[in-house]
C-alpha positions, 0 to 999 in steps of 0.5 A, a space after each residue: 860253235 860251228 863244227 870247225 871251230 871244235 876241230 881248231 880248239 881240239 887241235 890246239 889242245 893236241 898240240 899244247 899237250 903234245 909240247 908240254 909233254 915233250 918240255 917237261 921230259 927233257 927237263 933233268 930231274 934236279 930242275 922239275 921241282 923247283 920250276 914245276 913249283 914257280 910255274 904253278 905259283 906264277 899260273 894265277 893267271 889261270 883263275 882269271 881264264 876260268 872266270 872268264 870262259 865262265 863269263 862267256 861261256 854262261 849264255 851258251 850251256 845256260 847259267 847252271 852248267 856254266 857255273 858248276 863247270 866254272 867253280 870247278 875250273 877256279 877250284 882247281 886253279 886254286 889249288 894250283 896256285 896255292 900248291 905251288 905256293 907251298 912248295 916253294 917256300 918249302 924248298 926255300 925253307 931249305 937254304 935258310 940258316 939253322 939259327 
């Protein structure tokens, strides 16, 4: 990768922190569990990220770092999405009726 090609992706970083930041303080605390737990259970998606860069990214550093950084980008997607599973149905577990 060339130089500016860092400096865009380093940017595009910056910015993407910068606006998650500034949408989640606006949210009222009341909200922040239940969207924070759909938004983790819905970002599987990050799993298939994580595989991909591995793919790609597996003639550049060679085939060990890329795969030790990719197991760990999928690990802890995992845990994300598995986590945000969890949550969930703990909070729908609230609305069920005592029968």
């Amino acid at each position: 990768m060339d130089t500016g090609a860092i400096l865009m992706l380093i940017y595009v970083f910056v910015l993407a922190c910068f606006a998650g930041y500034q949408l989640i303080s606006k949210v009222p605390p009341t909200l922040h569990t239940p969207l924070m737990s759909g938004a983790n259970a819905i970002s599987g998606i990050t799993i298939l990220g994580a595989m991909l860069a591995t793919r790609e990214a597996a003639g550049q550093w060679g085939p060990h770092a890329s795969t030790i950084v990719g197991f760990f980008a999928v690990v802890l997607a995992s845990i994300n999405v598995v986590g945000g599973f969890m949550v969930t149905d703990r909070m729908m577990g609230m609305f069920k009726s005592k029968g």
